[in-house]
N, C-alpha and C positions, 0 to 999 in steps of 0.2 A: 557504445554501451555493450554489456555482456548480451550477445546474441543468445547463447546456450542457456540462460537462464531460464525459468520455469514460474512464470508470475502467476500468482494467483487473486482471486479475488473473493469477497464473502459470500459466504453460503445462503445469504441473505438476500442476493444481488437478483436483479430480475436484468430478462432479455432485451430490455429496453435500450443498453447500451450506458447508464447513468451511473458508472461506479469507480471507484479506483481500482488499482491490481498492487499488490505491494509484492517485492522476493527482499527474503533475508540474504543479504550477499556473504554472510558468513566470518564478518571482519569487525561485525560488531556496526556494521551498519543495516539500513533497508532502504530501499529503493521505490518509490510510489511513483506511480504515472494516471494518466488518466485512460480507461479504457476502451474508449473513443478514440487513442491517438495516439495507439501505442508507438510510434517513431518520434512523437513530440517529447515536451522538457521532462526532467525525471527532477523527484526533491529524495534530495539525499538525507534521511536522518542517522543518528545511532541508535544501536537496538536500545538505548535507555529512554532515548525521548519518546522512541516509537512505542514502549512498554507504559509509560507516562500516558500515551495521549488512549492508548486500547484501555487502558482501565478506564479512563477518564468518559472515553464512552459508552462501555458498560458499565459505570456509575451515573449513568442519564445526564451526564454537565452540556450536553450541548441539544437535547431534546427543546 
């Protein structure tokens, strides 16, 4: 995996260690892992799914 990249996570996230980190890799994909383990699997989307799924939960669909 890209070493060099720069994951972030939401601003929303508490200390507890319970969140994903997602980096735009720039290709029209993003990269998610979980932030507990960051050396474990990564889920590859494209930035369209990934723009799909962010609305979708700032439109409350998974509340």
């Amino acid at each position: 995996m890209h070493h060099h990249l720069i994951w972030r996570k939401s601003s929303r996230s508490v200390d507890e260690g319970d969140c994903v980190e997602v980096v735009d890799l720039g290709d029209e994909h993003h990269a998610v892992r979980d932030s507990k383990n960051p050396t474990g699997p990564v889920l590859m989307v494209t930035t369209a799914q990934w723009s799909v799924f962010t609305a979708s939960v700032r439109a409350g669909e998974f509340d």
